[in-house]
PDB file as gemmi writes it, atoms N, CA and C in Angstrom:
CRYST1    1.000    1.000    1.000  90.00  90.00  90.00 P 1                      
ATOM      1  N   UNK A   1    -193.795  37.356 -37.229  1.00  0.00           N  
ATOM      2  CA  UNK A   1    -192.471  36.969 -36.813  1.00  0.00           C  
ATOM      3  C   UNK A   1    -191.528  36.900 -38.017  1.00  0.00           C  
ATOM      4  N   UNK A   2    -192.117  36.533 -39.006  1.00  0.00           N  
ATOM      5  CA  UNK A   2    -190.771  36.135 -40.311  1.00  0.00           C  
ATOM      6  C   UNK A   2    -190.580  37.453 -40.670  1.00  0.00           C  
ATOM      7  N   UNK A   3    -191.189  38.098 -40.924  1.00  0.00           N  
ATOM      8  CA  UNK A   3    -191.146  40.012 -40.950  1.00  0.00           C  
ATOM      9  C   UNK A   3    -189.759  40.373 -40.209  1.00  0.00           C  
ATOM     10  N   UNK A   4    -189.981  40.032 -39.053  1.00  0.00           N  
ATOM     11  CA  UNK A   4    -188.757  40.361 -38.682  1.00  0.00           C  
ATOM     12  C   UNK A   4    -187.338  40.044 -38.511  1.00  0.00           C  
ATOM     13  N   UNK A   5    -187.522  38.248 -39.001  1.00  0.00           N  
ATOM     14  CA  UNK A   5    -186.249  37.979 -39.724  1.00  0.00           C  
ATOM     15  C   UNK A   5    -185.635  38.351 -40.570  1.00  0.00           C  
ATOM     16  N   UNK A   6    -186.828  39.230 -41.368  1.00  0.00           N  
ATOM     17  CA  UNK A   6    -185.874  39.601 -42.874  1.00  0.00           C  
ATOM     18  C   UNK A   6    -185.324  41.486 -42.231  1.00  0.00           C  
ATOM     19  N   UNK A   7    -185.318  41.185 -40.852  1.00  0.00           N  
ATOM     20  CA  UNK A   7    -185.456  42.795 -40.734  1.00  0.00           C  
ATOM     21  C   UNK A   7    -186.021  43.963 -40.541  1.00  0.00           C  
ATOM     22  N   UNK A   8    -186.994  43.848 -40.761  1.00  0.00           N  
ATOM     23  CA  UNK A   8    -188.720  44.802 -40.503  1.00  0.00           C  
ATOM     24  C   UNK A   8    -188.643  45.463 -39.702  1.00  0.00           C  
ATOM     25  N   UNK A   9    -188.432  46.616 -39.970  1.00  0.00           N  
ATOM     26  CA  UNK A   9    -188.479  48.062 -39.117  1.00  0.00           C  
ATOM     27  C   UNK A   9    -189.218  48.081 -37.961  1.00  0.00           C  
ATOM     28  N   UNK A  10    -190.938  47.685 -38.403  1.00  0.00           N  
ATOM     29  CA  UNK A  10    -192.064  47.773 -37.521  1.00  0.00           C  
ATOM     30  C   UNK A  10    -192.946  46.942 -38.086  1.00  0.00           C  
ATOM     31  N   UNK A  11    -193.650  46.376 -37.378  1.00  0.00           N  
ATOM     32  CA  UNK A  11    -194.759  46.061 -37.537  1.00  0.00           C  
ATOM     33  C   UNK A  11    -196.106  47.301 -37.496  1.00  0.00           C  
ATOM     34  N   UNK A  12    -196.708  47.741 -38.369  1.00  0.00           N  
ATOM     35  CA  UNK A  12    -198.207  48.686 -37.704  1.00  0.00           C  
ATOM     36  C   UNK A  12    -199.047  47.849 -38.232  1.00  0.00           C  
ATOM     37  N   UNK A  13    -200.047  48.161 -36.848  1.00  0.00           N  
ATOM     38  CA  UNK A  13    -201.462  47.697 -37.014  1.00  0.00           C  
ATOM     39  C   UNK A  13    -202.349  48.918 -36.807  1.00  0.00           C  
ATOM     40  N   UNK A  14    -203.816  49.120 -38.586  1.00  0.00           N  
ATOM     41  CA  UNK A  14    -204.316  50.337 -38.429  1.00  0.00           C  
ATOM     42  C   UNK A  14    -205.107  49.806 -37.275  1.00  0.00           C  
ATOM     43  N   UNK A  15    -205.819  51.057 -36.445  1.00  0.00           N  
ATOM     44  CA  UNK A  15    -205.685  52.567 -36.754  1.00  0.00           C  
ATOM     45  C   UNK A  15    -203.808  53.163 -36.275  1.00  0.00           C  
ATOM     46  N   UNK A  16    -203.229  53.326 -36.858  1.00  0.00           N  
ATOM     47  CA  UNK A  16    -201.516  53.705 -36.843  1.00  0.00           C  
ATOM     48  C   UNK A  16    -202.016  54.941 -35.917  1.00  0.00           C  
ATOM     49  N   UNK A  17    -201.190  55.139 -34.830  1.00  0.00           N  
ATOM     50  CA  UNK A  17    -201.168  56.397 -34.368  1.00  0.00           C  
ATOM     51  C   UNK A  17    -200.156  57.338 -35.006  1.00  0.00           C  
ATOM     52  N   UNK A  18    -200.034  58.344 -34.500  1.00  0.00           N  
ATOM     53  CA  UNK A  18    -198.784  59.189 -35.588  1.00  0.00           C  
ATOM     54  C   UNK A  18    -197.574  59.071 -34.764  1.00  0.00           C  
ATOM     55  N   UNK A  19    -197.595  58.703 -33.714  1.00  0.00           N  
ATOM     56  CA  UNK A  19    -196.388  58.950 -32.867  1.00  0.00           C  
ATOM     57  C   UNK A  19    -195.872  57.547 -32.976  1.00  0.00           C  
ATOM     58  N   UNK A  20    -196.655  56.437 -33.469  1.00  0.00           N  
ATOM     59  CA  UNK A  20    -196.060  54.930 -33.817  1.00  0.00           C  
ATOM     60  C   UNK A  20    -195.234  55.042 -35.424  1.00  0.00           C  
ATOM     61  N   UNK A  21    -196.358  55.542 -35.981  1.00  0.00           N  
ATOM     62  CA  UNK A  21    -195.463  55.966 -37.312  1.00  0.00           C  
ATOM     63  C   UNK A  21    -194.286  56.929 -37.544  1.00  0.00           C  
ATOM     64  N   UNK A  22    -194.305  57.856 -36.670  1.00  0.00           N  
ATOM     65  CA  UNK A  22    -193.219  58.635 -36.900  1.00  0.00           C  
ATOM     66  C   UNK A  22    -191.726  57.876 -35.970  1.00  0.00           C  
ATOM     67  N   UNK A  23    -191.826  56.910 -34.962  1.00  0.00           N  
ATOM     68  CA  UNK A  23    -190.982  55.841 -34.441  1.00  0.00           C  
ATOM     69  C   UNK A  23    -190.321  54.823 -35.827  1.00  0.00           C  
ATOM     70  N   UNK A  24    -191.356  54.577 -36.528  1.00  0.00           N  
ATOM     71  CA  UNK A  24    -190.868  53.682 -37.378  1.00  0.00           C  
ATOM     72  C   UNK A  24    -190.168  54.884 -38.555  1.00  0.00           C  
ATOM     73  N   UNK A  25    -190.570  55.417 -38.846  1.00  0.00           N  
ATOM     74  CA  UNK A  25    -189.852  56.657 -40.371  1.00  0.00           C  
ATOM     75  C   UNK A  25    -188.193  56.738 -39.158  1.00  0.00           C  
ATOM     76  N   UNK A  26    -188.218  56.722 -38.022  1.00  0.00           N  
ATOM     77  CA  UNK A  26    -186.907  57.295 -37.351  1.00  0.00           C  
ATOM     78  C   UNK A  26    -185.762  55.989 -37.445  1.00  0.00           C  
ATOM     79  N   UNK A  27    -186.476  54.705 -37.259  1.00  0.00           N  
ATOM     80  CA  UNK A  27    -185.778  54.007 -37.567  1.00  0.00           C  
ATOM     81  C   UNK A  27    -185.187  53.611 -38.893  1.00  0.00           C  
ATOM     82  N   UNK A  28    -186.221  53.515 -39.807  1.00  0.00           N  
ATOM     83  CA  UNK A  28    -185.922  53.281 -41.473  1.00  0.00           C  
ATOM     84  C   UNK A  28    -184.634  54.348 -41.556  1.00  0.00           C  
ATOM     85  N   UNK A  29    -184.740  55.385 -41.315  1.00  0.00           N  
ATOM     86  CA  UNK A  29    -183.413  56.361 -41.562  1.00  0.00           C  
ATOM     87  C   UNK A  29    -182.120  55.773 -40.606  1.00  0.00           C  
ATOM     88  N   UNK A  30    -182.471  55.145 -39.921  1.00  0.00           N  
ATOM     89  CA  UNK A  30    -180.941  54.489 -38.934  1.00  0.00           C  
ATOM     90  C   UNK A  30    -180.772  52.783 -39.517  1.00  0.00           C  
ATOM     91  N   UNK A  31    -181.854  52.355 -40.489  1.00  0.00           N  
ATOM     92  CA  UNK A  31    -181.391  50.862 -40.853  1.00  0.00           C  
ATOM     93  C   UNK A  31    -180.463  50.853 -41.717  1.00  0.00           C  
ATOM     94  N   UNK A  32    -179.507  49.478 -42.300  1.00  0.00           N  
ATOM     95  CA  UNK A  32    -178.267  48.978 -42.794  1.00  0.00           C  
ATOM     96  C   UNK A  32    -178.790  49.395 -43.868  1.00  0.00           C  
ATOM     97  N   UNK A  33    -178.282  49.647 -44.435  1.00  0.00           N  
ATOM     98  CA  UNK A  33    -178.045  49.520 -46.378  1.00  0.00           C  
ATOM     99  C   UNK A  33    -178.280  48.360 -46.813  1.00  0.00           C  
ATOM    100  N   UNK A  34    -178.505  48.033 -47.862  1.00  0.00           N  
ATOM    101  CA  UNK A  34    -178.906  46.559 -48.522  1.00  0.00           C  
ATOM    102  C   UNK A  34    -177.639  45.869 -48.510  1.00  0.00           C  
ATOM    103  N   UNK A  35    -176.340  46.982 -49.025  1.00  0.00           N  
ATOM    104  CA  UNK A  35    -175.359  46.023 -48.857  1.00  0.00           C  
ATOM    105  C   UNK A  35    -174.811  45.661 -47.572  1.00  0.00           C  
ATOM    106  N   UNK A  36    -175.440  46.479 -46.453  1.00  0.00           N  
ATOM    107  CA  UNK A  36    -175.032  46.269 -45.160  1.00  0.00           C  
ATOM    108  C   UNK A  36    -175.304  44.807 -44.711  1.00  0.00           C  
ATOM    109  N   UNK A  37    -176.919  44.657 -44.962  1.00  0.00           N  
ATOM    110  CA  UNK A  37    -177.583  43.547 -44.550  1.00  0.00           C  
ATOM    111  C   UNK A  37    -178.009  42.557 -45.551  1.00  0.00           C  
ATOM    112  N   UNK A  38    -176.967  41.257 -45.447  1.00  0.00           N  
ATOM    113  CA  UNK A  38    -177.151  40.420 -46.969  1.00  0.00           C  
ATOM    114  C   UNK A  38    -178.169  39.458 -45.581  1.00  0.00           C  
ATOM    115  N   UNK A  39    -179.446  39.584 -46.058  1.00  0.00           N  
ATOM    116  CA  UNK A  39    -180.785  39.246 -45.110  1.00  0.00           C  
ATOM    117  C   UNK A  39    -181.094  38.342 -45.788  1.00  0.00           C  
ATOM    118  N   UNK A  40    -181.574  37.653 -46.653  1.00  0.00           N  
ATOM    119  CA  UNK A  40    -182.421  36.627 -47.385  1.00  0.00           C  
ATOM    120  C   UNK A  40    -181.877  35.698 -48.357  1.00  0.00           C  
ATOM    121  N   UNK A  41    -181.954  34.712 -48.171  1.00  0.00           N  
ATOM    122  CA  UNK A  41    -181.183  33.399 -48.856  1.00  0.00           C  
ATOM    123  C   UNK A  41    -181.952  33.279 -50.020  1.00  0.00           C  
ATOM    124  N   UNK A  42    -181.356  32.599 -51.053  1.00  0.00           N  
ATOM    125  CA  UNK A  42    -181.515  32.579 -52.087  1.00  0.00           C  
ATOM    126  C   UNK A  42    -182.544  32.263 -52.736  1.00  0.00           C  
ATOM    127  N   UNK A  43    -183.399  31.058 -51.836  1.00  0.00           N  
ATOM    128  CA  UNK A  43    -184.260  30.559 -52.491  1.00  0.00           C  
ATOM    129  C   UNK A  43    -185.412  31.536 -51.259  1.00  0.00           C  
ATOM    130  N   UNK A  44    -185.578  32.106 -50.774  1.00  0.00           N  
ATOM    131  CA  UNK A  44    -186.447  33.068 -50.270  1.00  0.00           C  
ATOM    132  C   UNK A  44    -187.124  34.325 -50.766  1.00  0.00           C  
ATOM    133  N   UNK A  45    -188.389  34.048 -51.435  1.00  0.00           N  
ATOM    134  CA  UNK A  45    -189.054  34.457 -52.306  1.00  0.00           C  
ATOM    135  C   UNK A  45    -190.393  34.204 -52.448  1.00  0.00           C  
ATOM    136  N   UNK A  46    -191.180  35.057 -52.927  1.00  0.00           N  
ATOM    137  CA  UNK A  46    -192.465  35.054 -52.946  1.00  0.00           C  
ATOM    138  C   UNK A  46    -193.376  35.098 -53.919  1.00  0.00           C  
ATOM    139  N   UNK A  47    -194.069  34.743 -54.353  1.00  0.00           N  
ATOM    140  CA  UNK A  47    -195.177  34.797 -55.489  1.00  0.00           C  
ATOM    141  C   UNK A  47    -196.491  35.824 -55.071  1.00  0.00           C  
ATOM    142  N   UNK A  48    -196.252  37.268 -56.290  1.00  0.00           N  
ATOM    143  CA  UNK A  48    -197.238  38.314 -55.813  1.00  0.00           C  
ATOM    144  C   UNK A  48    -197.848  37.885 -57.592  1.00  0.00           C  
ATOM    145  N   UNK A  49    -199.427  37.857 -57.284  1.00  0.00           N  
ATOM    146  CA  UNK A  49    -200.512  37.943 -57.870  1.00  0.00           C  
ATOM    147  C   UNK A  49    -201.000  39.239 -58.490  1.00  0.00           C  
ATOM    148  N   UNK A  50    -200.666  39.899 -59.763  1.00  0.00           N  
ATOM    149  CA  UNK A  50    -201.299  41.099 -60.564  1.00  0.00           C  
ATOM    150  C   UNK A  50    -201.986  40.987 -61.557  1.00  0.00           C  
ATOM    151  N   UNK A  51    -203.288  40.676 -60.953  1.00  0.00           N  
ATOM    152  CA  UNK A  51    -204.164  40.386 -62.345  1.00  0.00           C  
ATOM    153  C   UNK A  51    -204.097  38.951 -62.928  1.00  0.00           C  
ATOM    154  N   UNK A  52    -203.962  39.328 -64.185  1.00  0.00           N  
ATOM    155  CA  UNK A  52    -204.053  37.563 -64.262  1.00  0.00           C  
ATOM    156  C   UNK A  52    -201.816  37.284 -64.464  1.00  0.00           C  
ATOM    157  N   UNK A  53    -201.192  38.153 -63.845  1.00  0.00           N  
ATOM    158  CA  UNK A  53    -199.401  38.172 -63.945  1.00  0.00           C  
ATOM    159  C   UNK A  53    -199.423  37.472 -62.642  1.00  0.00           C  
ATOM    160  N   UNK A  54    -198.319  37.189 -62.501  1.00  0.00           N  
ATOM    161  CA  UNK A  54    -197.720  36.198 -61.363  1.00  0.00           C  
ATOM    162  C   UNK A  54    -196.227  37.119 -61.233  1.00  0.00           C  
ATOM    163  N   UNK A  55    -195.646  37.471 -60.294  1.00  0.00           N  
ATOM    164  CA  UNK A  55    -194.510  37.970 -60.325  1.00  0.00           C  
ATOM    165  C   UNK A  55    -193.624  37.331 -59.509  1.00  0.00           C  
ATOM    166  N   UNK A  56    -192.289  37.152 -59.441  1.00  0.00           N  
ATOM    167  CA  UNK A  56    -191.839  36.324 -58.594  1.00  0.00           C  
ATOM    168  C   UNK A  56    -190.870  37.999 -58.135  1.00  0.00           C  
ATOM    169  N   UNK A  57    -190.679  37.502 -56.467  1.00  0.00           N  
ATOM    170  CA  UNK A  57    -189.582  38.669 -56.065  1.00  0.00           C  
ATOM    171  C   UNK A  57    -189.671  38.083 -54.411  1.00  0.00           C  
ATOM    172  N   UNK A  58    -187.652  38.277 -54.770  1.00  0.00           N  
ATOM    173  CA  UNK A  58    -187.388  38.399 -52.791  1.00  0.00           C  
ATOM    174  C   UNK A  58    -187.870  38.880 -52.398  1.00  0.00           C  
ATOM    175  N   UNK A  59    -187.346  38.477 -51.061  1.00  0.00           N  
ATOM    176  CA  UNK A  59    -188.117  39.171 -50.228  1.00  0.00           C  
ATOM    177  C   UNK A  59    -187.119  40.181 -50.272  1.00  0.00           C  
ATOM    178  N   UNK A  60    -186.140  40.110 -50.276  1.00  0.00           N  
ATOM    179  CA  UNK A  60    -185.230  41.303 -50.230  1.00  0.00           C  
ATOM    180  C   UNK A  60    -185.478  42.763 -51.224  1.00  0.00           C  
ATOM    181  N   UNK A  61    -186.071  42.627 -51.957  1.00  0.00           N  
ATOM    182  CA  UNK A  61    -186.347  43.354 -52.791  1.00  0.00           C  
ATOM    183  C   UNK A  61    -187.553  44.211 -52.909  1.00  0.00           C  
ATOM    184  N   UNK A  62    -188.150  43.982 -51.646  1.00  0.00           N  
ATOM    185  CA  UNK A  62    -189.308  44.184 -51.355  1.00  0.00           C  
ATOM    186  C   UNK A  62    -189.105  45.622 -50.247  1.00  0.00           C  
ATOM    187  N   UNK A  63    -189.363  47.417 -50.453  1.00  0.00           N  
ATOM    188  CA  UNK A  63    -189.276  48.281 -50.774  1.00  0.00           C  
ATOM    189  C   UNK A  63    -190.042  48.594 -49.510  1.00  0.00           C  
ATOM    190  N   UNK A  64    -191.520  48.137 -49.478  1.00  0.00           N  
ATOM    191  CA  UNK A  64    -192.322  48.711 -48.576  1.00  0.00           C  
ATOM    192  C   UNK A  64    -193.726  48.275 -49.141  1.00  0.00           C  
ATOM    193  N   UNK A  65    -194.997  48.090 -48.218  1.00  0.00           N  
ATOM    194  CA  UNK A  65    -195.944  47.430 -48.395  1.00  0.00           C  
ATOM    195  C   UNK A  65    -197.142  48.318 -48.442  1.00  0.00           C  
ATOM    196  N   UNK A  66    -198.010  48.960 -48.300  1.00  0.00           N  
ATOM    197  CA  UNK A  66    -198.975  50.060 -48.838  1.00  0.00           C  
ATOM    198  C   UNK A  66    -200.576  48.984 -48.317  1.00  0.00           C  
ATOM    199  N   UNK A  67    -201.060  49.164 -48.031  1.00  0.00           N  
ATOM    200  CA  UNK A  67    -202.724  49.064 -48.021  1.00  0.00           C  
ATOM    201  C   UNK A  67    -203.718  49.783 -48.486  1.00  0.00           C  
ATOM    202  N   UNK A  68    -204.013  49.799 -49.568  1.00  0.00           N  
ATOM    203  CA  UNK A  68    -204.843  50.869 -49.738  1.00  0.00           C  
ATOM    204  C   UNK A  68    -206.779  50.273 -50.413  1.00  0.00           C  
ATOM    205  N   UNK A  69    -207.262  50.394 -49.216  1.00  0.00           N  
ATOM    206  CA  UNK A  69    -208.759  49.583 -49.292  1.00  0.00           C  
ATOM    207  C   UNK A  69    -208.401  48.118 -49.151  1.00  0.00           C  
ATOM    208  N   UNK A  70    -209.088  47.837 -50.347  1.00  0.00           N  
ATOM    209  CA  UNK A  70    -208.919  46.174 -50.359  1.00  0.00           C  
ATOM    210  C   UNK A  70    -208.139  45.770 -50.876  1.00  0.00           C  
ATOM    211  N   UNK A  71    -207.147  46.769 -51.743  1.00  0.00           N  
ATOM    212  CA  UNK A  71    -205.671  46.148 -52.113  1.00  0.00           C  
ATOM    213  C   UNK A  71    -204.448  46.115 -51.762  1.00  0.00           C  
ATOM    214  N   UNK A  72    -203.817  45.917 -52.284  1.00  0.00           N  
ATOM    215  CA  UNK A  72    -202.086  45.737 -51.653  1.00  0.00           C  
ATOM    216  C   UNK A  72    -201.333  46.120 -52.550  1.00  0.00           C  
ATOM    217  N   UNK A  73    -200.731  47.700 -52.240  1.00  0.00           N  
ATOM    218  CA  UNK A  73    -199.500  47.655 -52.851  1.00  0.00           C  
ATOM    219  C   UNK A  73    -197.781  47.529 -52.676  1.00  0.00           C  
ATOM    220  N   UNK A  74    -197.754  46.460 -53.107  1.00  0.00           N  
ATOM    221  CA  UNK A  74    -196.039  46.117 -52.773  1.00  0.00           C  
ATOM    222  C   UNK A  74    -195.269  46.926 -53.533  1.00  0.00           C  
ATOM    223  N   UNK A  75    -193.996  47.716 -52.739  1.00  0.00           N  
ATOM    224  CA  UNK A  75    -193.243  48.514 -54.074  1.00  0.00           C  
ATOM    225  C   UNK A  75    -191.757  47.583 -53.549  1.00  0.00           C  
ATOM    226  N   UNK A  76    -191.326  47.536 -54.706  1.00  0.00           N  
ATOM    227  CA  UNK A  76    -190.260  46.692 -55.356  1.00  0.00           C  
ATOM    228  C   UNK A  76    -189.434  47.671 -55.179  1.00  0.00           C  
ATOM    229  N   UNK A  77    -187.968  47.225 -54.851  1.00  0.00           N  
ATOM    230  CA  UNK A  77    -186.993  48.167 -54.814  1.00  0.00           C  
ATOM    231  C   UNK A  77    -186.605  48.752 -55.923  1.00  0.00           C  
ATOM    232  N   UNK A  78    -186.563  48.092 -57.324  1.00  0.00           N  
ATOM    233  CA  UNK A  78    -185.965  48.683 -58.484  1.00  0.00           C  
ATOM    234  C   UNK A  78    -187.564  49.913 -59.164  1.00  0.00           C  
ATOM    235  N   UNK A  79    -188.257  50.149 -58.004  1.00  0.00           N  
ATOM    236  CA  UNK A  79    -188.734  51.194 -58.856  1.00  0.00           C  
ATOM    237  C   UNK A  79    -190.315  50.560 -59.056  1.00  0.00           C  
ATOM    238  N   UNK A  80    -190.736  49.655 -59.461  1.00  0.00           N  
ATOM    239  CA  UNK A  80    -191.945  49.156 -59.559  1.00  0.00           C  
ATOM    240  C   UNK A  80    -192.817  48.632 -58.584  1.00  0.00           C  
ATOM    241  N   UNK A  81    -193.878  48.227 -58.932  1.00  0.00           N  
ATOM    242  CA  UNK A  81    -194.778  47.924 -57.973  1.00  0.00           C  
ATOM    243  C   UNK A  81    -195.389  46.557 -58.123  1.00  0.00           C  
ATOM    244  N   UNK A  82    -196.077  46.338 -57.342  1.00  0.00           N  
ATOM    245  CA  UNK A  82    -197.478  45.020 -57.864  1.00  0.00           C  
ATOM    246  C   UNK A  82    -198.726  45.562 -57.180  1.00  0.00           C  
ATOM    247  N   UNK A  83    -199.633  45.658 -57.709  1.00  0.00           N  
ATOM    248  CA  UNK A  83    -201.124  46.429 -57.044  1.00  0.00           C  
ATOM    249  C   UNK A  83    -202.027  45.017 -57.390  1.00  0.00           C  
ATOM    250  N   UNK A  84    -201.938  44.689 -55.700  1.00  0.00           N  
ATOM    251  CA  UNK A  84    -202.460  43.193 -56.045  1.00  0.00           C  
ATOM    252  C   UNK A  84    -204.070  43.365 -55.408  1.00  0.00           C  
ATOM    253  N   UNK A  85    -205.455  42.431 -55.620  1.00  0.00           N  
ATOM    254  CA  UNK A  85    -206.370  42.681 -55.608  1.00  0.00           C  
ATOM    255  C   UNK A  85    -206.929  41.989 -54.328  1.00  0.00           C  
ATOM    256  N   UNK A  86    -205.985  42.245 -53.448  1.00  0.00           N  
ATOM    257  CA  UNK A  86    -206.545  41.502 -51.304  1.00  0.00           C  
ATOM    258  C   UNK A  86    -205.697  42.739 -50.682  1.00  0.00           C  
ATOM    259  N   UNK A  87    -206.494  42.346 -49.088  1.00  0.00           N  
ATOM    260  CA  UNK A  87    -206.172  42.755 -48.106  1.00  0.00           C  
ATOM    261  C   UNK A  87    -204.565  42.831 -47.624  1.00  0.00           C  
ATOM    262  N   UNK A  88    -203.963  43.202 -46.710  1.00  0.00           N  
ATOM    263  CA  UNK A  88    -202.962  43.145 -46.297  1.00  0.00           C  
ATOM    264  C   UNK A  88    -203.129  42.004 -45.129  1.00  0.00           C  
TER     265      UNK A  88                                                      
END                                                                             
């Protein structure tokens, strides 16, 4: 549910079919611009775990989420990532 306060395209749960994923890629191309949607208050923010780093980042800033095995990669809007060592 908070996913979709900040906006969240879709929710997927694997196994993703392709016709669920290609619903969500159709929407991401019709969502607001960042400056469209001022979504997340100030103190709304999260603590991502990299190794022994701690990163702090909005949620707003937060790009798109990745699963890959047993890790998690969060990509950051300015370009970076966090490849954190859990599940999604």
């Amino acid at each position: 549910m908070r996913a979709f306060e900040v906006n969240a395209v879709d929710y997927l749960v694997k196994p993703v079919s392709s016709h669920r994923l290609a619903d969500a890629m159709e929407r991401i191309h019709h969502a607001p611009t960042k400056t469209e949607a001022r979504l997340v208050l100030p103190d709304d923010r999260i603590f991502l775990k990299d190794g022994k780093k701690t990163r702090v980042v909005y949620v707003s800033q937060i790009s798109g989420i990745k699963a890959e095995e047993n890790y998690t990669d969060v990509c950051i809007a300015d370009g970076g990532s966090v490849f954190m060592r859990r599940t999604i």
